[in-house]
N, C-alpha and C positions, 0 to 999 in steps of 0.2 A: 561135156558131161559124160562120167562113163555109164556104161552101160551095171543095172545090179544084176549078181551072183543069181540064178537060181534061190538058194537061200535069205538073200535078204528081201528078193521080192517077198518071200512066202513069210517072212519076219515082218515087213511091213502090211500085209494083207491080212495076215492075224490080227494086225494093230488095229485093221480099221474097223474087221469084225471086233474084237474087244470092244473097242470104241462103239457102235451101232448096239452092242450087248449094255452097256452101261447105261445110253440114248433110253432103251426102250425099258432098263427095271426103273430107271430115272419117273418116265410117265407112266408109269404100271396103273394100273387104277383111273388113270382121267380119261377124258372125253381127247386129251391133243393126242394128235398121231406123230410116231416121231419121225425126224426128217431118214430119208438112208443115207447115208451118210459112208453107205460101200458100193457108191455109184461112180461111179469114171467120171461126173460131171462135178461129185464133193472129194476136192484134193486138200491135203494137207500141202502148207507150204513150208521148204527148210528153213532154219532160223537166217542162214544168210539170205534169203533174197525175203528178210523183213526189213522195214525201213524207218524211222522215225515218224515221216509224214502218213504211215501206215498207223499210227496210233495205237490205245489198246485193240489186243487180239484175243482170240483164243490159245492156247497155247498147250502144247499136247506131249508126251512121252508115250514113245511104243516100244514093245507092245505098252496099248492102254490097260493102266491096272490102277489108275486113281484119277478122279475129278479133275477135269481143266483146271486151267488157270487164267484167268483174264489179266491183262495189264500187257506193260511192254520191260523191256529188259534197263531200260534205264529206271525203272520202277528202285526204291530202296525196296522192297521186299522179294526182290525177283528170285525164285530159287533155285535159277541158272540151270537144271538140267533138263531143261524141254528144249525140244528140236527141230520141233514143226509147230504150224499155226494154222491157224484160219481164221476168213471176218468172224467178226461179231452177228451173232443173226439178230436181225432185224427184231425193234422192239416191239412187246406183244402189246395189244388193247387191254387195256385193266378191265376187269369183270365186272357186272353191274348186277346190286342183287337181283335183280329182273333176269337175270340172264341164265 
């Protein structure tokens, strides 16, 4: 693996602030808090080390300047230019009017 440029670290570290910037207008207004997502422990992953048996992902273009995409690349509707991923976060509890 080589090592990145100065520059595309600082391209990709935008990307993840963008990304954490869309996270949190996303919840603006609720009670969820949103994940950080510009933490050293939430990495995106490049599209080559995605796998089939890896399933749907998220799937992300940086810098982020539009809405994930879920699915996987053998999808028919894949729009081929995302580059990274991540799991899928874990699914929520549906809300109960009591709640």
């Amino acid at each position: 693996m080589t090592a990145k440029t100065p520059e595309q670290e600082a391209a990709y570290m935008a990307g993840r602030q963008d990304g954490q910037i869309l996270c949190n207008l996303a919840l603006a207004g609720t009670k969820v808090k949103a994940p950080d997502i510009t933490s050293q422990q939430y990495q995106a992953h490049p599209i080559d080390d995605w796998h089939e048996d890896d399933g749907p992902v998220v799937w992300w273009r940086f810098p982020v300047d539009e809405p994930a995409w879920i699915g996987t690349p053998n999808d028919s509707d894949w729009p081929g230019y995302h580059t990274h991923w991540t799991a899928h976060p874990p699914l929520p509890k549906p809300r109960t009017p009591e709640s």
